[in-house]
PyMOL CGO cylinders between C-alpha atoms (Angstrom):
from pymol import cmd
from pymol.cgo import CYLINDER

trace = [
    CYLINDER, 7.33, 9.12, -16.35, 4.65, 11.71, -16.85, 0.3, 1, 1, 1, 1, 1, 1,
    CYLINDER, 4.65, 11.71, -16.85, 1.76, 8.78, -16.12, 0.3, 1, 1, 1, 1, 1, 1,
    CYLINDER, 1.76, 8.78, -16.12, 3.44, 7.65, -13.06, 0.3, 1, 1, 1, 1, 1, 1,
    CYLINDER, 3.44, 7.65, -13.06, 2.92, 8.77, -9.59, 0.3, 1, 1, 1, 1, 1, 1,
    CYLINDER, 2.92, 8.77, -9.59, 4.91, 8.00, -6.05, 0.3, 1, 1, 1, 1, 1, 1,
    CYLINDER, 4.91, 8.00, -6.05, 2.85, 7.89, -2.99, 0.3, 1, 1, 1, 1, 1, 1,
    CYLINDER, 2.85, 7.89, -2.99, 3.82, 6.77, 0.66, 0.3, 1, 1, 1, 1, 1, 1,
    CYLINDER, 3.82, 6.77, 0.66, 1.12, 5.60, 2.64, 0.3, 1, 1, 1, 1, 1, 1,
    CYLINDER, 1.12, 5.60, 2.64, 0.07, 4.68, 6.40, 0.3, 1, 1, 1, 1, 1, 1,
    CYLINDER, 0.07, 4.68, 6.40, -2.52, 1.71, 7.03, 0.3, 1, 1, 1, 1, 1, 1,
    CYLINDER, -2.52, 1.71, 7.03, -4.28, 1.72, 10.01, 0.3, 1, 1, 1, 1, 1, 1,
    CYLINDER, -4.28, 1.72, 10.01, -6.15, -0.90, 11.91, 0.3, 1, 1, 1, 1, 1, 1,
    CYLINDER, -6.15, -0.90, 11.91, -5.61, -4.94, 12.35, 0.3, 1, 1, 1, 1, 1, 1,
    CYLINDER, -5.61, -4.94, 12.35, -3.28, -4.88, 10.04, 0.3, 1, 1, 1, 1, 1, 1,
    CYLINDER, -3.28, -4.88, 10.04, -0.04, -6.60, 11.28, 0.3, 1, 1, 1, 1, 1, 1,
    CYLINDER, -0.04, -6.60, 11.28, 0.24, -10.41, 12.22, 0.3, 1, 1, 1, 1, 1, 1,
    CYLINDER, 0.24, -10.41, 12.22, -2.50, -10.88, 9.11, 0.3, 1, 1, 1, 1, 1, 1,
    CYLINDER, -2.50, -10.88, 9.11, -0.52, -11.48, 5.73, 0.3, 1, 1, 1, 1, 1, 1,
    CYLINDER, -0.52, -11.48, 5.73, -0.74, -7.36, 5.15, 0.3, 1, 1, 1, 1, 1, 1,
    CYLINDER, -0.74, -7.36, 5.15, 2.75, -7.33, 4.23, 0.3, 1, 1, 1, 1, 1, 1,
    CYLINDER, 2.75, -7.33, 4.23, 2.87, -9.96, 2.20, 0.3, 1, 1, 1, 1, 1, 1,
    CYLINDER, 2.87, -9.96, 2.20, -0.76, -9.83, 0.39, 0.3, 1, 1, 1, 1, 1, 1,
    CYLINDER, -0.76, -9.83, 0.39, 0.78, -5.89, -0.85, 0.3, 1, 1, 1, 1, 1, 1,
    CYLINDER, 0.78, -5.89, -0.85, 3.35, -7.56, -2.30, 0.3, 1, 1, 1, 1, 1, 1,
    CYLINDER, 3.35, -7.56, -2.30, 1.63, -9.72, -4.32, 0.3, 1, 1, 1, 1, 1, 1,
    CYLINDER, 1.63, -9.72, -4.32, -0.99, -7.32, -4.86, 0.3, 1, 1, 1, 1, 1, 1,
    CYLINDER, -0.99, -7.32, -4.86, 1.86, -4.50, -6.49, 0.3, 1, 1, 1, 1, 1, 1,
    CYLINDER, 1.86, -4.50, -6.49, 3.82, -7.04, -8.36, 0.3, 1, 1, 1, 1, 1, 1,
    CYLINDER, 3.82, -7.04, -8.36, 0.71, -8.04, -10.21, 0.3, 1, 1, 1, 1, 1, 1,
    CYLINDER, 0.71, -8.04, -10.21, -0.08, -4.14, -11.11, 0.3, 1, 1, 1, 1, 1, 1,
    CYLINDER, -0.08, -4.14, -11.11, 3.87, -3.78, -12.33, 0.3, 1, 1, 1, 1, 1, 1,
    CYLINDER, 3.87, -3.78, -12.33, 4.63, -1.32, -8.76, 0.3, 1, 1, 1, 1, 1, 1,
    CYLINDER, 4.63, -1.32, -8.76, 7.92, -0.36, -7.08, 0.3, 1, 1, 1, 1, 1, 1,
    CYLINDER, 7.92, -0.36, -7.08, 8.52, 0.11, -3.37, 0.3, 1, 1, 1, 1, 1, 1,
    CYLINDER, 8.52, 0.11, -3.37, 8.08, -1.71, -0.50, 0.3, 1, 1, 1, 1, 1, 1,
    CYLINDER, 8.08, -1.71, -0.50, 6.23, -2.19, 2.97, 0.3, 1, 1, 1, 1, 1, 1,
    CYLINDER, 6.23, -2.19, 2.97, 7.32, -2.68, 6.42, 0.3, 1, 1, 1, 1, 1, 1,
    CYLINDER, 7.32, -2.68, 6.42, 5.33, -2.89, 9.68, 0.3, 1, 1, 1, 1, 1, 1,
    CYLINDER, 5.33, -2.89, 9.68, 5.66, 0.51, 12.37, 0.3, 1, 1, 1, 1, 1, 1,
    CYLINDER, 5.66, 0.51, 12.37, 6.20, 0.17, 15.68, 0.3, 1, 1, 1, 1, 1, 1,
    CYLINDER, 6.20, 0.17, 15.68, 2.51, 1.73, 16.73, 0.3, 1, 1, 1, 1, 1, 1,
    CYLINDER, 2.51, 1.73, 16.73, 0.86, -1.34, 14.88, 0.3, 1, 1, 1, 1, 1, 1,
    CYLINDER, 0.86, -1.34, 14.88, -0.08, 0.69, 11.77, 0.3, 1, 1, 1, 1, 1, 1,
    CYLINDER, -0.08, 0.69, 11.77, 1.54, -0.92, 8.08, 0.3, 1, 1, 1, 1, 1, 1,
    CYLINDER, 1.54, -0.92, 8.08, 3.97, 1.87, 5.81, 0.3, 1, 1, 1, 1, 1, 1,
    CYLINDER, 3.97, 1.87, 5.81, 3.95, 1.63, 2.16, 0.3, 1, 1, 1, 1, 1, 1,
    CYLINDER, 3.95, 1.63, 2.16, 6.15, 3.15, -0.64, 0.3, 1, 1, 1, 1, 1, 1,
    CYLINDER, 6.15, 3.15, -0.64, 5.13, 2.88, -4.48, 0.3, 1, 1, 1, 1, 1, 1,
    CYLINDER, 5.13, 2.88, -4.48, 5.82, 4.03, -7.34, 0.3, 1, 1, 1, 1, 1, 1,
    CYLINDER, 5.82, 4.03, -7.34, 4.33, 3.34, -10.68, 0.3, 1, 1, 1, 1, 1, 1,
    CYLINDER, 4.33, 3.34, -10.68, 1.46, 4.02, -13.62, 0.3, 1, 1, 1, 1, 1, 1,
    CYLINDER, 1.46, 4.02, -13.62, -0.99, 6.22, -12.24, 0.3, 1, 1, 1, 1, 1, 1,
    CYLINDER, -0.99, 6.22, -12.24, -4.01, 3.86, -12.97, 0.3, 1, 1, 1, 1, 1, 1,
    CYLINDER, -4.01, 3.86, -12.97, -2.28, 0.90, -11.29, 0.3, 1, 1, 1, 1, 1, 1,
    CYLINDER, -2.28, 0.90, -11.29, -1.26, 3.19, -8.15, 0.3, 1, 1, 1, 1, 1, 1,
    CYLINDER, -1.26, 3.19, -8.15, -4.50, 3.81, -8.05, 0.3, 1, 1, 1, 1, 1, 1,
    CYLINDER, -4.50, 3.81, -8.05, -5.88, 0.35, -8.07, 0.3, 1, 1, 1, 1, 1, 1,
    CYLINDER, -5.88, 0.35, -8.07, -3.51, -0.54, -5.56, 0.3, 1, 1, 1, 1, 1, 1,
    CYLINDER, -3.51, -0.54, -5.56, -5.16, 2.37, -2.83, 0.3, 1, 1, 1, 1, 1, 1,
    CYLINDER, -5.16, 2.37, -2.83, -8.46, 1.49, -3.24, 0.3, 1, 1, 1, 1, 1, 1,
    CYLINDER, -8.46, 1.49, -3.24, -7.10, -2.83, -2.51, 0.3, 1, 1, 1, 1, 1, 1,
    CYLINDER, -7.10, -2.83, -2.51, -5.13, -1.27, 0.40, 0.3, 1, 1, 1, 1, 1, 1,
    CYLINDER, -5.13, -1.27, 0.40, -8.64, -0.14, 1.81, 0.3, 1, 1, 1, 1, 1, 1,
    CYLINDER, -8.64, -0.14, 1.81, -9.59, -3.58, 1.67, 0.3, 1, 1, 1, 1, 1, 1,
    CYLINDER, -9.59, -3.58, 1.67, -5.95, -5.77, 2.56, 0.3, 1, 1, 1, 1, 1, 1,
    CYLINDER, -5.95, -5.77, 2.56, -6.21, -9.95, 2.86, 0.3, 1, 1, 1, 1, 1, 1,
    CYLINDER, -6.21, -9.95, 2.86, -9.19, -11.45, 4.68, 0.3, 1, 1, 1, 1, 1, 1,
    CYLINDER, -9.19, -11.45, 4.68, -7.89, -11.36, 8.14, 0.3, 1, 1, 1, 1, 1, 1,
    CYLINDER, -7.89, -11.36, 8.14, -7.05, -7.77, 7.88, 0.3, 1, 1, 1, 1, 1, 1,
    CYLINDER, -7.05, -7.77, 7.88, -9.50, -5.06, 9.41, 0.3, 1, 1, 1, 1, 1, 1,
    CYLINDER, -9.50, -5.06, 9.41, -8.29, -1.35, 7.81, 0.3, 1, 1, 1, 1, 1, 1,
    CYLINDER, -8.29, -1.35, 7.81, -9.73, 1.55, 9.60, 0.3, 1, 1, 1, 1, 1, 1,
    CYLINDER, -9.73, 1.55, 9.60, -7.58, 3.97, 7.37, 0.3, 1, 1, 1, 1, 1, 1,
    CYLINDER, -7.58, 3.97, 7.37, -5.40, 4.77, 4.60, 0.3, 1, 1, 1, 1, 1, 1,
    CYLINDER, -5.40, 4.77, 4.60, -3.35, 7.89, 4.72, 0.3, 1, 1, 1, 1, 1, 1,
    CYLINDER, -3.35, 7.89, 4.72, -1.85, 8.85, 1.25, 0.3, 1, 1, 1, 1, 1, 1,
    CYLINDER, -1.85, 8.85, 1.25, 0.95, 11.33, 1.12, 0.3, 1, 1, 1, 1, 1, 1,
    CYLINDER, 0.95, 11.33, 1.12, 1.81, 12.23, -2.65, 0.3, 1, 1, 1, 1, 1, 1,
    CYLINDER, 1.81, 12.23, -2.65, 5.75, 12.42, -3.20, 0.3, 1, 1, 1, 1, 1, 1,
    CYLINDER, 5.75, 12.42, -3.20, 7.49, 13.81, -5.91, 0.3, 1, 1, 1, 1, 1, 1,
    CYLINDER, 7.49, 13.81, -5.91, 9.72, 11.48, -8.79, 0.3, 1, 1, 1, 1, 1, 1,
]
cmd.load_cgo(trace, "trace")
């Protein structure tokens, strides 16, 4: 547990109605992550994981980016403790 890290985190932008939800999925199963996603009611996307600290990271930086028919204007990270 010492390399892992737990993060929630808010994406902003055109990023429901686009695959968001489902592209994170596939995006943290492939890097081994926990959590989960769901869509907020002010449009923005909420994200729980939990996982190696390299592959957390890897997943922020693709969260920046989402599927093609997503436009992020912002990722909010908010570290949480294990």
């Amino acid at each position: 547990m010492a390399n892992e890290q737990r993060l929630d985190l808010i994406i902003s932008g055109k990023v429901q109605g686009v695959g968001y939800r489902y592209s994170v999925k596939i995006k943290a199963d492939s890097l081994g992550i926990r959590g989960y996603v769901k869509n907020q009611r002010n449009g923005s996307v909420f994200v729980a994981v939990q996982g190696e600290t390299t592959a957390v990271e890897k997943f922020v930086k693709w969260c920046f980016l989402g599927p093609p028919a997503a436009i992020v204007s912002g990722v909010e990270k908010f570290p949480r403790a294990l």
